[in-house]
C-alpha positions in Angstrom: 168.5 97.6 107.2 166.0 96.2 104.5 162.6 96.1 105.7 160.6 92.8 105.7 157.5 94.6 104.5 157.2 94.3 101.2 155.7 97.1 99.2 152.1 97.3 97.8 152.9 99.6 94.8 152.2 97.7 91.5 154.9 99.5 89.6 154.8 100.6 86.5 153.7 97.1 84.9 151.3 96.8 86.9 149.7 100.1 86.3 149.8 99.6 82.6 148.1 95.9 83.1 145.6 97.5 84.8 144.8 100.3 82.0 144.5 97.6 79.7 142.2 95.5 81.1 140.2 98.6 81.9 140.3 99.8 78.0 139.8 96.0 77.3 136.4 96.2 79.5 135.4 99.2 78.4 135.4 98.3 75.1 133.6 94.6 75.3 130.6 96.5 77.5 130.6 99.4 74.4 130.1 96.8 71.6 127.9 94.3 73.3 125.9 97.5 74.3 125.8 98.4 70.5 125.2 95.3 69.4 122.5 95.1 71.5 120.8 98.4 70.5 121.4 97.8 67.1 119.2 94.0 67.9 116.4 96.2 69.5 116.4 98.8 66.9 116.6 96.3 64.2 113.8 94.4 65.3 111.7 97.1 66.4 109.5 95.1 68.6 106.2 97.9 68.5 106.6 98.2 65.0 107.1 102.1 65.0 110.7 103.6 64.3 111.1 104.8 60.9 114.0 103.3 59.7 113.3 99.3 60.7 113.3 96.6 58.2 109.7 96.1 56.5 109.1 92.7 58.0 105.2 92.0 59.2 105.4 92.6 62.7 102.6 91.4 65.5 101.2 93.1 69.0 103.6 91.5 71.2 103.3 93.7 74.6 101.1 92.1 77.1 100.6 96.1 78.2 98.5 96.9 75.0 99.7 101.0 75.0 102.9 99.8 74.1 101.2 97.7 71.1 98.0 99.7 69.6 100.2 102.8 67.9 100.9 100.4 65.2 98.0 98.9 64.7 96.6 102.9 65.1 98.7 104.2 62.1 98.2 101.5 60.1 96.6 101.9 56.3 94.8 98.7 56.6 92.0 99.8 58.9 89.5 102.8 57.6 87.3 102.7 61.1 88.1 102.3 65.1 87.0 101.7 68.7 88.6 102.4 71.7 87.5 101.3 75.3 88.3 100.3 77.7 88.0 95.7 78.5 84.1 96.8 78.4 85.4 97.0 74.5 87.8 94.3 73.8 85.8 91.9 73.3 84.6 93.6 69.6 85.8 91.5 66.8 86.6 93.8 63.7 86.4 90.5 61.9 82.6 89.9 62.4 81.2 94.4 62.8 83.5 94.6 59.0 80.8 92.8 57.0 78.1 94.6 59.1 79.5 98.2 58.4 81.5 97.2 55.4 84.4 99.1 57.3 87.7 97.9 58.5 87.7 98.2 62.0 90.7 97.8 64.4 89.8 97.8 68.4 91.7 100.1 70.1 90.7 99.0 73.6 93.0 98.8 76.1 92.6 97.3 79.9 91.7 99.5 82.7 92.3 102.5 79.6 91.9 106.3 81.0 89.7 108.9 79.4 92.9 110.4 78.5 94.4 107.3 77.1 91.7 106.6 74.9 91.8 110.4 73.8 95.4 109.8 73.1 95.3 106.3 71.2 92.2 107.8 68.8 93.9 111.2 67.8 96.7 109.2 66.9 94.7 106.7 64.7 92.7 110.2 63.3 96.4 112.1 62.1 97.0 108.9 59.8 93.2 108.2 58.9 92.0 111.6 58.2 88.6 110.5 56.9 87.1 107.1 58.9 84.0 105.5 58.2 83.1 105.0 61.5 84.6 105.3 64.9 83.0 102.9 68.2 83.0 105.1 71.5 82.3 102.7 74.2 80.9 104.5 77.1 81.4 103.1 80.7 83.2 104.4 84.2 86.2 105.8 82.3 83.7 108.3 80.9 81.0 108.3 83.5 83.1 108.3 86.7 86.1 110.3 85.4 88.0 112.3 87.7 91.1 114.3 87.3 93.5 111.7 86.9 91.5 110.1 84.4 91.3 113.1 82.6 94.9 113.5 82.2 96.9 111.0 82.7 97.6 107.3 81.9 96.5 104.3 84.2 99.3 102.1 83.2 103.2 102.7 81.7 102.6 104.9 78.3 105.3 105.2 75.9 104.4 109.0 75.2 107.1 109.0 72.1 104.4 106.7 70.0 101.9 108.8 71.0 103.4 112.0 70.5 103.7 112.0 66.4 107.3 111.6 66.3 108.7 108.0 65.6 112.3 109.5 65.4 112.5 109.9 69.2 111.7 106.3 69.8 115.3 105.6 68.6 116.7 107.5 71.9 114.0 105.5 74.0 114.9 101.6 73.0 117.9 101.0 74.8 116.3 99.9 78.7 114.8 95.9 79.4 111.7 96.0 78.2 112.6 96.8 75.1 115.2 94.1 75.1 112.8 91.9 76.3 110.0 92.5 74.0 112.1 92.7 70.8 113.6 89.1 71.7 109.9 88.3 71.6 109.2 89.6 68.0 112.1 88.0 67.1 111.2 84.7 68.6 108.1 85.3 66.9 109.9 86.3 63.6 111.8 82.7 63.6 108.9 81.1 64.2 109.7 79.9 67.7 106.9 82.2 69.0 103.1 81.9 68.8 101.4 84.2 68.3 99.1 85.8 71.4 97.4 89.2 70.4 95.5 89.8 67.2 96.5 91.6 64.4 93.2 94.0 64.4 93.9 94.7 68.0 91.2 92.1 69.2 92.1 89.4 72.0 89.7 87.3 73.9 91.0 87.4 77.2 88.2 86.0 78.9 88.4 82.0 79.2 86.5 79.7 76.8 83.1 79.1 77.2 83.7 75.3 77.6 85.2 76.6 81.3 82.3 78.2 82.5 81.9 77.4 85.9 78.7 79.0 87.4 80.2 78.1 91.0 83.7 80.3 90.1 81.1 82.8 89.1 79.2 83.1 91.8 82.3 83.4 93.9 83.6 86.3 92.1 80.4 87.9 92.5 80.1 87.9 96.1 84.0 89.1 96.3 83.1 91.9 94.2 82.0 95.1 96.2 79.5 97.3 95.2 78.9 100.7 97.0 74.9 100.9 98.8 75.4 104.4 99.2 72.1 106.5 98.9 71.9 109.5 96.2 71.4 112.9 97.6 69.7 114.2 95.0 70.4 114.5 90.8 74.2 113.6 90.1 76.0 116.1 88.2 77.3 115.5 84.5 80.3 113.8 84.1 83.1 116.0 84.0 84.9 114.2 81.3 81.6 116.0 79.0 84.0 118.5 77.8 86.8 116.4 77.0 84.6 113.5 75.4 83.2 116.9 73.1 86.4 117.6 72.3 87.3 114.5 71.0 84.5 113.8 69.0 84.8 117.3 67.5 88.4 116.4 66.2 86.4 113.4 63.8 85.3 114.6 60.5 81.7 115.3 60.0 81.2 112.4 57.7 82.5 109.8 60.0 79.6 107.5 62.0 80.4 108.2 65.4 78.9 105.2 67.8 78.6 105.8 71.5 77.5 103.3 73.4 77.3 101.6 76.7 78.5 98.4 77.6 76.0 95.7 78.9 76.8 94.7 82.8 75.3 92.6 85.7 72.5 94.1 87.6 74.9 94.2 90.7 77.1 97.0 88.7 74.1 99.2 87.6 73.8 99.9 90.9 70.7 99.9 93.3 67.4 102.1 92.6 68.1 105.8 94.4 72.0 104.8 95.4 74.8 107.2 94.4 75.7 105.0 91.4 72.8 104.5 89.9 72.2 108.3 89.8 76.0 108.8 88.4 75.1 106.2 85.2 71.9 108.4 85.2 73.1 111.6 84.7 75.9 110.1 82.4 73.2 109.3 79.9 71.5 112.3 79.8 74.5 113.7 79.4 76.1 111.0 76.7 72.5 111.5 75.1 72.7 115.3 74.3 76.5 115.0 73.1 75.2 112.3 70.1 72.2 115.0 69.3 74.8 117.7 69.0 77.4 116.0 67.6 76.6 115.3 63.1 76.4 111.8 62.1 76.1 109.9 65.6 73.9 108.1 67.5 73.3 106.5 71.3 72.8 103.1 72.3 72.9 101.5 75.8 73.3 98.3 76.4 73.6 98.2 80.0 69.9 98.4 81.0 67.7 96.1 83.4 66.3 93.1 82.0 67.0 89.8 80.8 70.7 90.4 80.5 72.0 92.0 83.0 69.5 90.2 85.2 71.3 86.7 84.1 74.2 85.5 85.8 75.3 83.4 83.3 75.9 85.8 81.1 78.9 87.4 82.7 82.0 86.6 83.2 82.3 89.1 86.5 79.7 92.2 86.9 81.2 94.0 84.7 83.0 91.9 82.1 80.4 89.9 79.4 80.3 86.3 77.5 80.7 86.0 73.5 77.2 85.2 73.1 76.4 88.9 74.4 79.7 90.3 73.0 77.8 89.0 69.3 74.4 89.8 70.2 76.0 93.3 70.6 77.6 93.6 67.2 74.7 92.6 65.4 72.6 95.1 67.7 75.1 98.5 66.9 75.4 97.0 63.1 71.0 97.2 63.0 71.0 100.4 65.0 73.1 102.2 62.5 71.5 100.9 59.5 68.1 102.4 61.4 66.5 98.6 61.6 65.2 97.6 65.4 67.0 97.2 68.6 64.6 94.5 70.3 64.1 96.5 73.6 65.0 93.7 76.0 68.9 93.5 74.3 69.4 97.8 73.9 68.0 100.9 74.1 68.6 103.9 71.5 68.7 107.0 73.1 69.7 109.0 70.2 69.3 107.6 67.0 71.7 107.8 63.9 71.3 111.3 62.2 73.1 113.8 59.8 
């Protein structure tokens, strides 16, 4: 008796349709994959794989570690800074005729000790002898812990960093690299403006025509700072060793800056708190590094006075206006050249020597 269920075997057609449009699928994902990698590669939206086309590429990451190794191993720059935002806002275009150097600003956002290690050894393997190199000293260096000491505070793309380019090829194929090379090549069309400058500097603070002393007075008071009373000296910083280090790995020759970033009052910290004996001790510290190290100097900017003691000259406690960001080009630029620091702007603590 036939059954009235019919079966649910494809049969051999079936099976072979089904191969097909497997192979068929297979195939479409492989090439649009390729085609897609070979885009990335092609574009090479950081500027850094070997075998790219020679086209002038821009920073294009809004996370600037994915951005700087270019602009590190580039032959157009002879001097550097790295930083951390205390830094950024350092225009290579207004220190070059002051240090008759070609700066490129290596600062990155909320940058590690470690990071900033990382970014200026790069920069040092293609520039063997820079004119000068800008060390801005603040809590990455002062307040350093372990972490800070070794290891990034934001996604690092260790390949660039690592001093060899070949092994980005087997790290482009993932989204962000998709996503930033269609941004290059936006840019590269000329459907793209451009955000992030060419020497590595960026304002990212607002203009000064949208200054509002209200907004500023807001983010003050929702900033907190910590009251905490000092038991005694503070220690060194224990990123000492490691700043040493670094500065050892610079050619004798080269002007070696450090210096501290100017801040509001608020962020010094209060007379006999915790803080204020940390930023303490950091100088002293800072201080004795520039004597022992040839060809450097000490300056600090963040001191009490007229500066730090005027709101309107911040942005947030610890983040500067242009008119101080200028007023502290022209003070490193006199420094160096052994003119005067006016004493209410900066204080040397070890000037320039052999």
């Amino acid at each position: 008796m036939p059954s009235s269920i019919s079966s649910s075997d494809p049969g051999p057609d079936g099976c072979a349709a089904w191969r097909r449009f497997a192979r068929l699928f297979a195939c479409t994902a492989a090439t649009a994959g390729a085609f897609v990698y070979l885009f990335v590669v092609t574009v090479d939206p950081w500027d850094m794989l070997p075998l790219s086309p020679p086209w002038h590429r821009i920073p294009i990451s809004t996370n600037a570690r994915y951005s700087m190794p270019a602009l590190a191993v580039s032959p157009r720059f002879d001097s550097a800074m790295i930083g951390t935002s205390t830094g950024r806002l350092l225009q290579p275009a207004v220190l070059a005729p002051l240090f008759g150097a070609h700066f490129v600003n290596l600062a990155m956002n909320n940058a590690s000790a470690w990071e900033q290690d990382r970014i200026l050894r790069l920069f040092l393997r293609h520039h063997p002898a820079p004119r000068a190199v800008l060390v801005g000293i603040d809590v990455a260096w002062c307040l350093a812990d372990q972490h800070g000491l070794s290891a990034p505070n934001r996604p690092m793309p260790d390949w660039m960093y690592a001093g060899s380019p070949w092994r980005g090829y087997a790290e482009m194929m993932n989204l962000y690299a998709v996503q930033e090379a269609a941004n290059q090549f936006m840019w590269l069309i000329g459907h793209k403006q451009q955000r992030f400058g060419s020497d590595g500097y960026t304002s990212f603070v607002p203009p000064d025509s949208l200054y509002d002393p209200r907004r500023v007075d807001a983010i003050f008071r929702s900033w907190r700072f910590n009251p905490a009373r000092a038991q005694g000296p503070a220690p060194p910083p224990a990123s000492i060793p490691f700043l040493t280090r670094l500065l050892d790995a610079i050619p004798t020759d080269t002007t070696k800056i450090l210096w501290f970033p100017p801040t509001a009052r608020e962020q010094q910290g209060l007379p006999g708190s915790r803080i204020a004996a940390a930023r303490a001790a950091c100088r002293v510290a800072i201080a004795a590094v520039a004597r022992a190290t040839p060809h450097a100097m000490a300056i600090d900017f963040e001191i009490p006075g007229p500066i730090a003691d005027t709101r309107a000259n911040f942005w947030d406690p610890l983040h500067y206006r242009q008119s101080v960001a200028h007023m502290v080009m022209a003070d490193l630029a006199a420094a160096a050249t052994g003119r005067d620091v006016p004493p209410t702007q900066g204080r040397v603590l070890v000037p320039l020597h052999p």
